[in-house]
C-alpha positions in Angstrom: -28.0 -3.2 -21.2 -26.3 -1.8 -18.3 -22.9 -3.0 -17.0 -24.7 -4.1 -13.7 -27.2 -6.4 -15.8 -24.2 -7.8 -18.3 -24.1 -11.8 -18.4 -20.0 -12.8 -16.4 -18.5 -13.1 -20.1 -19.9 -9.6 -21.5 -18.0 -8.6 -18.0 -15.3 -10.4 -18.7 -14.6 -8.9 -22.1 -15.3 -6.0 -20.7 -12.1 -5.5 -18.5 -10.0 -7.3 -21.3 -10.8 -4.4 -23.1 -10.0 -2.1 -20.4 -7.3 -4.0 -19.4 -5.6 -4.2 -22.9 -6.2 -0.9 -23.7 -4.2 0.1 -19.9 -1.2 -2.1 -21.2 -0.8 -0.5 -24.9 -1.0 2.9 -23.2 1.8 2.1 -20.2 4.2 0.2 -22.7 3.8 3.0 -25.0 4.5 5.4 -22.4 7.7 3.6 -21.7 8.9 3.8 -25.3 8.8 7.5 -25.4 8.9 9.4 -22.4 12.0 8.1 -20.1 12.5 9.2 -17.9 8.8 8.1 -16.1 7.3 7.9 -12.7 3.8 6.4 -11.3 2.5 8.5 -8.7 1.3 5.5 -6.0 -1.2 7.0 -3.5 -1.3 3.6 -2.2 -5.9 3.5 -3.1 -7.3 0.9 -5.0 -7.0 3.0 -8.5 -3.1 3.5 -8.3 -2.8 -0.5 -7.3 -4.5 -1.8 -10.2 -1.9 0.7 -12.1 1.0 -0.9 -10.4 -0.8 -4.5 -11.3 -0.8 -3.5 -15.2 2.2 -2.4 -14.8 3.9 -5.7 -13.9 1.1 -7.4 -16.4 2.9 -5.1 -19.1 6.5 -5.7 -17.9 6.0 -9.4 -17.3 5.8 -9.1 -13.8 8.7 -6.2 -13.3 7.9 -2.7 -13.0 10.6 -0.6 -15.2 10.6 3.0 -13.4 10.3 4.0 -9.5 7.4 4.5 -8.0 6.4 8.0 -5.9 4.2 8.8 -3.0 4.0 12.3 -2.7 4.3 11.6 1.6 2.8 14.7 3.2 3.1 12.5 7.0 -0.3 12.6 6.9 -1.8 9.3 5.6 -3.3 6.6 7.5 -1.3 4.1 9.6 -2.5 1.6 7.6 -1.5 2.7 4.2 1.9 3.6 5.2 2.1 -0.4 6.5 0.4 -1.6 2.9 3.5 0.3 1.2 6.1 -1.2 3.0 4.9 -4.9 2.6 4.0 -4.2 -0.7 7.3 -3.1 -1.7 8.8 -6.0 0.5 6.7 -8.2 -1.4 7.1 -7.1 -5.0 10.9 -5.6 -4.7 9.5 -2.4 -5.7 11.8 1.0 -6.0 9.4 3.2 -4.2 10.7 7.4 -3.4 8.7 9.1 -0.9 9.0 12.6 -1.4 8.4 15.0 1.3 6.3 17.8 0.4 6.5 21.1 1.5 4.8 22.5 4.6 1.3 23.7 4.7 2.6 27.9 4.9 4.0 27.2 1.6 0.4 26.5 -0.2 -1.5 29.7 -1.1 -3.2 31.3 1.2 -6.3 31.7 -1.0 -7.4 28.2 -0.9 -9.5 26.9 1.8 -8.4 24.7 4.3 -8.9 20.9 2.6 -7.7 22.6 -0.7 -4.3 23.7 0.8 -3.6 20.8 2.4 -4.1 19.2 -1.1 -1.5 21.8 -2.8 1.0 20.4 -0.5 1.3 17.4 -3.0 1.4 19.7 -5.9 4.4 21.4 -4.9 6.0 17.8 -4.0 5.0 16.7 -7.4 6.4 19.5 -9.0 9.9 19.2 -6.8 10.2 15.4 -7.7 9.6 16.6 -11.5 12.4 19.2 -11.6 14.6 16.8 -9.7 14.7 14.0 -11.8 13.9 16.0 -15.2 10.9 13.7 -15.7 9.1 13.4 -19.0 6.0 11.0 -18.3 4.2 10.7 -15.0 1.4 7.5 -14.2 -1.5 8.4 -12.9 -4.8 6.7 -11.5 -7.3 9.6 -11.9 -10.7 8.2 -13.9 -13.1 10.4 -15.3 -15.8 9.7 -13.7 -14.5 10.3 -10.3 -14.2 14.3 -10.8 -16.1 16.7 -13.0 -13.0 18.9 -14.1 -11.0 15.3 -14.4 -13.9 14.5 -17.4 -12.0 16.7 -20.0 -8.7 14.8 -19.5 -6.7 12.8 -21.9 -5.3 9.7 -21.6 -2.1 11.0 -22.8 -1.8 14.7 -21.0 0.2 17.7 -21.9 1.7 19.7 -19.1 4.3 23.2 -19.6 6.9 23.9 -18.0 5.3 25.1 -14.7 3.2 21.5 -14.6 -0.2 23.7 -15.4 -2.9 21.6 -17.6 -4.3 23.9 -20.5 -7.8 21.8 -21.9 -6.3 24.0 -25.4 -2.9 22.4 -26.0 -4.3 18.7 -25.7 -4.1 16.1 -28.1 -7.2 15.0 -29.8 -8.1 11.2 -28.9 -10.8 9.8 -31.9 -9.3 6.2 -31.7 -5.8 4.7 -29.9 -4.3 8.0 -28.3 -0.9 9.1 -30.1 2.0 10.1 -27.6 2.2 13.6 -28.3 6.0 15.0 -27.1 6.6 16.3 -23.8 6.5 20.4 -24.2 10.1 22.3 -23.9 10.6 21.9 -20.1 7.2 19.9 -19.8 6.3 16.9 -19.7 3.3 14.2 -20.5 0.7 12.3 -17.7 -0.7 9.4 -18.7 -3.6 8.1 -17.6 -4.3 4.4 -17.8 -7.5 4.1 -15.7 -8.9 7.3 -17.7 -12.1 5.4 -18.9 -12.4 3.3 -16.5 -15.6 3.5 -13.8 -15.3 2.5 -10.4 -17.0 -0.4 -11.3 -14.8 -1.7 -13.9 -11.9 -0.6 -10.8 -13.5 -3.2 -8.2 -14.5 -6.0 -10.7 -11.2 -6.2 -11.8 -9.1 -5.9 -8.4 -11.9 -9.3 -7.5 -11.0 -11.0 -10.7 -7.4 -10.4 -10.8 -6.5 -10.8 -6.9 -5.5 -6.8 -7.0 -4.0 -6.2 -3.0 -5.7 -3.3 -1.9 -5.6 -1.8 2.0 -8.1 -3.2 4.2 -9.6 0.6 4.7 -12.0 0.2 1.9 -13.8 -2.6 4.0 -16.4 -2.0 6.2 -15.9 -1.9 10.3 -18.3 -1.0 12.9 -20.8 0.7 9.8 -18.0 2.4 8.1 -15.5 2.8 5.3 -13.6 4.3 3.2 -14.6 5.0 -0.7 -11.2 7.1 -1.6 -8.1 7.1 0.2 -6.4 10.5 0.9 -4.8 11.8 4.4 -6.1 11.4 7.0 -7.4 15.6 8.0 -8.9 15.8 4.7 -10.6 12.3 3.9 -13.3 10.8 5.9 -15.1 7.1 5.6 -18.9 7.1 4.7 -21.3 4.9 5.9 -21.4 1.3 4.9 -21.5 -2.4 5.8 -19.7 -3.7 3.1 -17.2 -6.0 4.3 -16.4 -7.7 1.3 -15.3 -6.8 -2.7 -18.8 -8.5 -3.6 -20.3 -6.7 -1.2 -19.0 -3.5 -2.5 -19.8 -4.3 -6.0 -23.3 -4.7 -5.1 -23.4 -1.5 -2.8 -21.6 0.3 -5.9 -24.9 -0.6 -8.3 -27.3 0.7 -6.1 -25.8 3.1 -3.7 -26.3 7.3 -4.3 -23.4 8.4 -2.6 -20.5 10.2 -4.4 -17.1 8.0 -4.5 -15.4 11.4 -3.0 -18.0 11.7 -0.3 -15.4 11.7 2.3 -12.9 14.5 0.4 -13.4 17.7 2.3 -12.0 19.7 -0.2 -14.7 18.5 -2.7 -17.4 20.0 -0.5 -15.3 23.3 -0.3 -15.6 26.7 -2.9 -16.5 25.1 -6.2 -13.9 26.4 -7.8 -11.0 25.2 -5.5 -10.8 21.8 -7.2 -10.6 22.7 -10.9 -8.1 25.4 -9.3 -5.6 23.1 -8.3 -6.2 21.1 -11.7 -5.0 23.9 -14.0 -2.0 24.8 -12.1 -0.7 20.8 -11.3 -2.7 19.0 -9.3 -3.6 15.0 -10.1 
């Protein structure tokens, strides 16, 4: 039986798996890798982090939040952050990244602009000597992003090697950061888009109104505004998303230029940093 035909309590159990599962990992995280950071693009995946987060902490979040700020994201995401961190007393850094001409000059043009937050991340890391870094990637969101674990070595340079990762048969074990590296962790790893939007309706996650449709259009991923482009859609609604999400054939990155660039240029950035 497929999740779209599960009964409400199969759901349900569903994303207290999931949702379980998210906590152990972020309160485990927290015991051994301080200092820590989530990375808070602001899209729906890195808001339900911050909402297990505070589920974990019981309701306080215990490290700062970053978004890697390149001034290119929407008007409307940059107005979500500041109410949100009005709203929830949040310790939020926004790190300026480096300039386009500092990207390599190899990539194409969606690809560099997505280096830029590479190098920021890697600048914030080295700043603060961090050990763990919170992600919302999910595996089913990027090809290369399906050989992830939830708990994810990096060296010293930040560069992901799919040889020096831990294996995960059961609970993931918190492997230690390498000398001069340091460990992502991935709460949302397993998680489908799906699961993301049935459990942002049932928990009352606060997400930007960009993933709503207006006039025929709207967003599926967040990123800045030159490289990510809405799709077409009149889903106003989270139900009506959910149901558009069981039927629909379009890819949830269908509006990421750089996915549509050289096919290597994604799993490029990958091995030397990128989320």
């Amino acid at each position: 039986m497929t999740s779209a035909m599960q009964p409400p309590k199969a759901l349900d159990d569903d994303l207290d798996r999931l949702e379980a599962d998210a906590i152990t990992l972020l309160r485990e995280a927290w015991r051994g890798l301080k200092p820590i950071v989530t990375l808070w693009s602001l899209g729906k995946d890195s808001n339900v982090v911050l909402w297990l987060t505070r589920k974990a902490f019981f309701g306080a979040v215990p490290w700062p939040l970053a978004l890697l700020d390149t001034g290119n994201e929407l008007p409307e995401v940059y107005a979500f952050r500041d109410r949100l961190v009005a709203d929830w007393q949040l310790d939020c850094i926004a790190v300026d990244c480096p300039p386009i001409s500092d990207t390599s000059a190899d990539l194409p043009p969606g690809a560099r602009a997505a280096e830029r937050k590479t190098l920021g991340l890697s600048q914030l890391i080295a700043e603060r000597s961090l050990r763990g870094v919170v992600l919302g990637i999910r595996r089913d969101e990027q090809a290369v992003r399906g050989k992830e674990r939830r708990f994810s070595v990096r060296d010293s340079t930040g560069a992901w090697r799919i040889d020096d990762q831990p294996l995960e048969f059961w609970q993931p074990h918190l492997p230690p950061p390498a000398d001069g590296g340091h460990v992502r962790v991935h709460p949302l790893l397993g998680w489908s888009e799906l699961d993301v939007w049935r459990y942002i309706r049932r928990e009352g996650v606060p997400i930007p109104d960009l993933y709503f449709a207006r006039d025929g259009w709207r967003y599926r991923s967040l990123g800045e505004q030159d490289i990510t482009k809405p799709v077409r859609s009149d889903a106003a609604t989270i139900d009506e998303v959910i149901a558009e999400l069981t039927t629909t054939r379009v890819s949830e990155r269908a509006g990421r230029t750089m996915d549509h660039e050289t096919e290597d240029a994604f799993e490029r950035l990958r091995a030397t940093g990128y989320m």
